[in-house]
Structures are given as C-alpha cells and as structure tokens.
MIVOVEX-641692 format. One record per residue: residue number from 1; residue in one letter; x, y, z of N, C-alpha, C in turn. Coordinates in steps of 0.2 Angstrom, whole numbers. Last residue first. Layout:
// residues N
+-----+---------+-------+-------+-------+-------+-------+-------+-------+-------+-------+
: num : residuo :   n.X :   n.Y :   n.Z :  ca.X :  ca.Y :  ca.Z :   c.X :   c.Y :   c.Z :
+-----+---------+-------+-------+-------+-------+-------+-------+-------+-------+-------+
: NUM :       A :     X :     Y :     Z :     X :     Y :     Z :     X :     Y :     Z :
...
+-----+---------+-------+-------+-------+-------+-------+-------+-------+-------+-------+
// end
This chain:
// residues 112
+-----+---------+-------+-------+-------+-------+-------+-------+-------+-------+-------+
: num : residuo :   n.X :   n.Y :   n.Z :  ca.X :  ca.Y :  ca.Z :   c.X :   c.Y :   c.Z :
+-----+---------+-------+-------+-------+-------+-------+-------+-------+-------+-------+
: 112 :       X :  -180 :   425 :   -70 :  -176 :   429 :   -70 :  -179 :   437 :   -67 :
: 111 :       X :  -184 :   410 :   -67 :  -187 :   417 :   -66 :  -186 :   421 :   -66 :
: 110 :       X :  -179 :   394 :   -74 :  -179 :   400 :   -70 :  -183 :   404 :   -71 :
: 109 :       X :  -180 :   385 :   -85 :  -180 :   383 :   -78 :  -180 :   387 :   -73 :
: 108 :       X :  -177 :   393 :   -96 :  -183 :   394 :   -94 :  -184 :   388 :   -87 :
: 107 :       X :  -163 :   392 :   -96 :  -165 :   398 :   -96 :  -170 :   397 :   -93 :
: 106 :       X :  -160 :   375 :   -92 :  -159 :   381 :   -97 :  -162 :   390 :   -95 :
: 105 :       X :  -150 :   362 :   -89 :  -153 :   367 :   -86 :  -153 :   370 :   -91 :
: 104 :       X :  -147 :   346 :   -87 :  -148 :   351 :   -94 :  -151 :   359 :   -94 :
: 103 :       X :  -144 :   339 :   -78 :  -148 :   341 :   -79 :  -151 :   346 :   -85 :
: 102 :       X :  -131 :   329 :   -77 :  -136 :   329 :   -81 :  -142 :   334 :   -81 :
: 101 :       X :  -133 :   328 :   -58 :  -132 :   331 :   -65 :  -136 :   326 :   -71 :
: 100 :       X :  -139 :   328 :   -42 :  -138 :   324 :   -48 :  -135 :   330 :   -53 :
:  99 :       X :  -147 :   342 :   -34 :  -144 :   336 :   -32 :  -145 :   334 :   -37 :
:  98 :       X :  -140 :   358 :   -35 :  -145 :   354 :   -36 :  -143 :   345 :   -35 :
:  97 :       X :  -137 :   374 :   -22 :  -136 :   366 :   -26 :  -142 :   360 :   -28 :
:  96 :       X :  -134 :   389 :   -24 :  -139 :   382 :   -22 :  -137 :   375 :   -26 :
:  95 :       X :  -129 :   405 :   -21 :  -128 :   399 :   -22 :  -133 :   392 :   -18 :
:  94 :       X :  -124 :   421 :   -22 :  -130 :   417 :   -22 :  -127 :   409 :   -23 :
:  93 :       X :  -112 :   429 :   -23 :  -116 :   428 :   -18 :  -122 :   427 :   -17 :
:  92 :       X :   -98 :   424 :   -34 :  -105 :   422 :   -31 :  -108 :   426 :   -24 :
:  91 :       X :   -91 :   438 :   -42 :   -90 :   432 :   -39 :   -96 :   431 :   -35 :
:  90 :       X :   -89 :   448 :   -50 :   -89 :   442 :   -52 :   -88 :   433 :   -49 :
:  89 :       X :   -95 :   459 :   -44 :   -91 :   458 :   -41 :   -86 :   454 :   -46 :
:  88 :       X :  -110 :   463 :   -48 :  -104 :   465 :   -50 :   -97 :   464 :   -51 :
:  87 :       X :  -118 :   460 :   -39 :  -114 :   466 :   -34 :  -110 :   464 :   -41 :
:  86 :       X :  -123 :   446 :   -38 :  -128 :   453 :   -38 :  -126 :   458 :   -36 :
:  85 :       X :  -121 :   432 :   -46 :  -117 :   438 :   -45 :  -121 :   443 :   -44 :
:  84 :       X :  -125 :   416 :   -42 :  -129 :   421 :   -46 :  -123 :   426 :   -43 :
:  83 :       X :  -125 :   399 :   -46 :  -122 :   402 :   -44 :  -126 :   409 :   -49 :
:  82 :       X :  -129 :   381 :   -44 :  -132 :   386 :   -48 :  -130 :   394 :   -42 :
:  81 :       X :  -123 :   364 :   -46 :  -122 :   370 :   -42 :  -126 :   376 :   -45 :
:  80 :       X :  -127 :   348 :   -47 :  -126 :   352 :   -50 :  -128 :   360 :   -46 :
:  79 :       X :  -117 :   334 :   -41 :  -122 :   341 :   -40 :  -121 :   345 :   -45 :
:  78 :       X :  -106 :   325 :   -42 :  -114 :   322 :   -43 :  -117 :   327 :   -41 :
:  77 :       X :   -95 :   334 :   -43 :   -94 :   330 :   -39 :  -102 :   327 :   -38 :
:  76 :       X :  -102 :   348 :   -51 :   -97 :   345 :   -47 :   -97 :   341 :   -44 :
:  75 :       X :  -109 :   356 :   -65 :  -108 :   351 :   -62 :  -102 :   348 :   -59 :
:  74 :       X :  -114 :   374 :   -66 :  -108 :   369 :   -67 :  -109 :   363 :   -62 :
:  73 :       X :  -122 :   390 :   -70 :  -123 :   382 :   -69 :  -116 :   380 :   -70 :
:  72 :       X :  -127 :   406 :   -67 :  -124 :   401 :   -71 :  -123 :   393 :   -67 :
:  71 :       X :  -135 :   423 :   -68 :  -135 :   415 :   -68 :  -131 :   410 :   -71 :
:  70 :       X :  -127 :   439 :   -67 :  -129 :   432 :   -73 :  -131 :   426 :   -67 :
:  69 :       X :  -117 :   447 :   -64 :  -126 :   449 :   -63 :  -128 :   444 :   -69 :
:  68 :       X :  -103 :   442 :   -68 :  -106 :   446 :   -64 :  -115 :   447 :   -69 :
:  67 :       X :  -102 :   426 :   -67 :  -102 :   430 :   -72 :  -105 :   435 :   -69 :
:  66 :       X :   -90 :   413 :   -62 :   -96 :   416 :   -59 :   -97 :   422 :   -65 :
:  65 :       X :   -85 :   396 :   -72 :   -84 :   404 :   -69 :   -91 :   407 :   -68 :
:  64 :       X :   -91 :   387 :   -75 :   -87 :   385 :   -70 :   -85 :   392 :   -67 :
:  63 :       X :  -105 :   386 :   -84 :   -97 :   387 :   -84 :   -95 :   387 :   -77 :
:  62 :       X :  -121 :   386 :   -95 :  -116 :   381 :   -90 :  -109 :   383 :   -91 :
:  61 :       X :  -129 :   401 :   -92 :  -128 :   394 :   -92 :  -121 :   390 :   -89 :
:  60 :       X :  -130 :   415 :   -91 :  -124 :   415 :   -94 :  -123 :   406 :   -93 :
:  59 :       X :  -144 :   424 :   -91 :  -145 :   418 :   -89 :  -137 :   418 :   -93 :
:  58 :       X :  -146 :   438 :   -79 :  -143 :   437 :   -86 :  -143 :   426 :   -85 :
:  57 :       X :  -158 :   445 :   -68 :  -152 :   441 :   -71 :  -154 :   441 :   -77 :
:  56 :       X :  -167 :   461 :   -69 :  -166 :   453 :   -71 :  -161 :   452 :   -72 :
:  55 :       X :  -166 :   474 :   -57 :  -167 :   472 :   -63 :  -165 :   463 :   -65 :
:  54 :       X :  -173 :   486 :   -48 :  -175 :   479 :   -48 :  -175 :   476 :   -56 :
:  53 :       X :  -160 :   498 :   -48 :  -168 :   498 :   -49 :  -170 :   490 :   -49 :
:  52 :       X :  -147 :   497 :   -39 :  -151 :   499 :   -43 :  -159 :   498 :   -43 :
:  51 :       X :  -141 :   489 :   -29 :  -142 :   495 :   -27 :  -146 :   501 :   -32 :
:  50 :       X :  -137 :   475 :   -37 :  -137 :   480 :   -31 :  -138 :   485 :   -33 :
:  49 :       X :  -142 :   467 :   -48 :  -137 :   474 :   -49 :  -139 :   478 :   -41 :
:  48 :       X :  -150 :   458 :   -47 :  -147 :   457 :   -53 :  -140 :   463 :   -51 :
:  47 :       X :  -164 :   458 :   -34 :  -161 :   463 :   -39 :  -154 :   459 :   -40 :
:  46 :       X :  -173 :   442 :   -32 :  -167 :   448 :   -30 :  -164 :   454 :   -37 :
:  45 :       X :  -185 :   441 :   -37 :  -186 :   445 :   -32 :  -179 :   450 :   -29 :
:  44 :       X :  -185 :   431 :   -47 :  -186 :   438 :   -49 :  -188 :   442 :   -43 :
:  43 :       X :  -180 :   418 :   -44 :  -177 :   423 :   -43 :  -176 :   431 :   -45 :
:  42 :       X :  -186 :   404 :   -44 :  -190 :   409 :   -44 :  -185 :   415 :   -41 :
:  41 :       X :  -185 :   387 :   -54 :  -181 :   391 :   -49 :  -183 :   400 :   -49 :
:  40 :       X :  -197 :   375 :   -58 :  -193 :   382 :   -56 :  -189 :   383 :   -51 :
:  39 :       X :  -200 :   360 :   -66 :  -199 :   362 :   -59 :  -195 :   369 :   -61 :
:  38 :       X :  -198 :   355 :   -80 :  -204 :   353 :   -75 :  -207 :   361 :   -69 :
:  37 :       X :  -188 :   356 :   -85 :  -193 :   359 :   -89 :  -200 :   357 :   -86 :
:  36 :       X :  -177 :   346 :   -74 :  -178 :   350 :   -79 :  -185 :   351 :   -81 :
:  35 :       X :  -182 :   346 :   -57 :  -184 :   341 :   -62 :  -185 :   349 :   -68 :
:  34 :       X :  -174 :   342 :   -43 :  -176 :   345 :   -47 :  -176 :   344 :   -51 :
:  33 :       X :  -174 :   338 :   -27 :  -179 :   333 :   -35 :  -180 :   337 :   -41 :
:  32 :       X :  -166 :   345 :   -18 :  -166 :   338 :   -20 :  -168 :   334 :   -26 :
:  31 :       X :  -159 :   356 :   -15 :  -166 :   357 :   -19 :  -164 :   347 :   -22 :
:  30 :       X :  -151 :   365 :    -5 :  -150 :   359 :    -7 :  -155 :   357 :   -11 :
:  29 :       X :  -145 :   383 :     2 :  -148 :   378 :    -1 :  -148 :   373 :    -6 :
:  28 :       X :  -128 :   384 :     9 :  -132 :   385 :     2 :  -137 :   380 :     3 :
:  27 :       X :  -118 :   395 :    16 :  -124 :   392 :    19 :  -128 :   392 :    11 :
:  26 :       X :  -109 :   402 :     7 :  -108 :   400 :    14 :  -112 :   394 :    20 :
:  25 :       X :  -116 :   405 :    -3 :  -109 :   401 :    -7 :  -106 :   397 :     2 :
:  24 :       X :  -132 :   406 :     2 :  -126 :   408 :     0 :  -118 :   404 :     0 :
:  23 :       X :  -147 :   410 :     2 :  -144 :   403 :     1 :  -138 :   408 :    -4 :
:  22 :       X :  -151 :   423 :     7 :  -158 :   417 :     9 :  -152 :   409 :     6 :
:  21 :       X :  -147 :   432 :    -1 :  -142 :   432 :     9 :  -149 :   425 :    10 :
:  20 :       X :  -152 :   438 :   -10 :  -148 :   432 :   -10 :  -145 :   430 :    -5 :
:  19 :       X :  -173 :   434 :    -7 :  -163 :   437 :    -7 :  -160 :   435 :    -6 :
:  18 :       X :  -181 :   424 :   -10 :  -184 :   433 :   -11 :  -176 :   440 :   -10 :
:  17 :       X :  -185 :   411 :   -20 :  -181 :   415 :   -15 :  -182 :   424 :   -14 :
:  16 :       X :  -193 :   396 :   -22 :  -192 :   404 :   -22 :  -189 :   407 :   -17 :
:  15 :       X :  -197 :   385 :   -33 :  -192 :   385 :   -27 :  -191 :   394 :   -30 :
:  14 :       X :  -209 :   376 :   -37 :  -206 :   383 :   -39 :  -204 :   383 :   -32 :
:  13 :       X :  -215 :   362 :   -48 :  -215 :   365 :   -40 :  -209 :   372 :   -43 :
:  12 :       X :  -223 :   350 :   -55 :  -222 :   357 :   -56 :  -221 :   359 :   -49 :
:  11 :       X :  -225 :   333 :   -48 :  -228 :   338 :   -50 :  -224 :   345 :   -52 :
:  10 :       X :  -220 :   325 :   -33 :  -223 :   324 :   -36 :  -225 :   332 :   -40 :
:   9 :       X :  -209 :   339 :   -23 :  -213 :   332 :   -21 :  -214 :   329 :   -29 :
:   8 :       X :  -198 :   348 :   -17 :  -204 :   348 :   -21 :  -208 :   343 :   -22 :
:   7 :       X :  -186 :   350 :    -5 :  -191 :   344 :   -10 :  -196 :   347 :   -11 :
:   6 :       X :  -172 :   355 :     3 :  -179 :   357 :     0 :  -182 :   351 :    -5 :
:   5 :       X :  -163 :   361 :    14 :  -165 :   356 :    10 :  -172 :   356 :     8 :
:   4 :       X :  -153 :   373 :    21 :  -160 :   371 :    20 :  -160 :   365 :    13 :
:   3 :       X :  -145 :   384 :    20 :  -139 :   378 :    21 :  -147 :   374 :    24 :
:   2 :       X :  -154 :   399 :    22 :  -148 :   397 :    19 :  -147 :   390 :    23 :
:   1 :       X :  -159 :   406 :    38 :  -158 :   408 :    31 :  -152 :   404 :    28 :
+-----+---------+-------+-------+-------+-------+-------+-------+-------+-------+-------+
// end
C-alpha cells in the first residue's frame, strides 16, 4: 500500500482508493497522466471523519495548508500534491501526487 505509480493510459480513467493508509504523506502515490475534467480521483470510500458514519470530504481547493476533513491541492516543485485530513487533526493522512501543474483542479475532478 502507498508510494505506487500509477498511469491511466489514453481516455477517462478513475484512480480509486478505498483508505487513506493505501497513499500516505509517508508512502504516497504518483498518478503520472492526470488529465483535468477528464480523469477522477475516487475517494468516496474513505470516511472524511473517522470513526463516524461514512461521510464526504469537503473540496477546500488550492492551499498550501491541510484543512481538516477537506481536500485540498497545492503545487510544489513541478507536482501537483493532493492532501486529505480524515481525523480532524489538520494535518494530512492522505496524500498523492500529481505529476506537472497547472492542473486546474476542481471539485468535480473527484469523488467525494
């Protein structure tokens, strides 16, 4: 689990996770071709809120800061990084990186 490189190929592809201990801020998945308003990211499996009833991130877009039980984005060093908080804490333990920026990520590039 976690620190996997991943290509979708030619076409519409869904990158799914089923928990956040599957790509972590320690070991993080690499999603090489990911193409805005094309391509998903499927993370309606992890619960948003440990230990509660299975509830949806928050999409909190592009910041540099983690935002508890949200999604968010920020471009570092030619990656663009996508970070999840699902304990509240406000600190990541979800993380994936996307190769290049400019990506323009939005809400519906996800599966909340």
């Amino acid at each position: 689990a976690g620190a996997d490189t991943l290509a979708g190929g030619i076409g519409s592809d869904i990158f799914s996770y089923g928990a956040a201990s599957e790509s972590t801020p320690a070991g993080f998945d690499t999603i090489t071709d990911f193409v805005h308003g094309v391509d998903k990211i499927d993370l309606s499996a992890i619960d948003a809120v440990s230990g509660g009833s299975d509830q949806a991130f928050l999409f909190g877009g592009q910041t540099s800061a983690t935002v508890a039980n949200s999604i968010t984005w920020s471009e570092v060093g030619g990656n663009t990084i996508v970070r999840a908080d699902v304990n509240g804490s406000g600190g990541a333990e979800f993380q994936i990186t996307l190769t290049g920026v400019n990506l323009g990520l939005t809400a519906s590039d996800f599966v909340l």
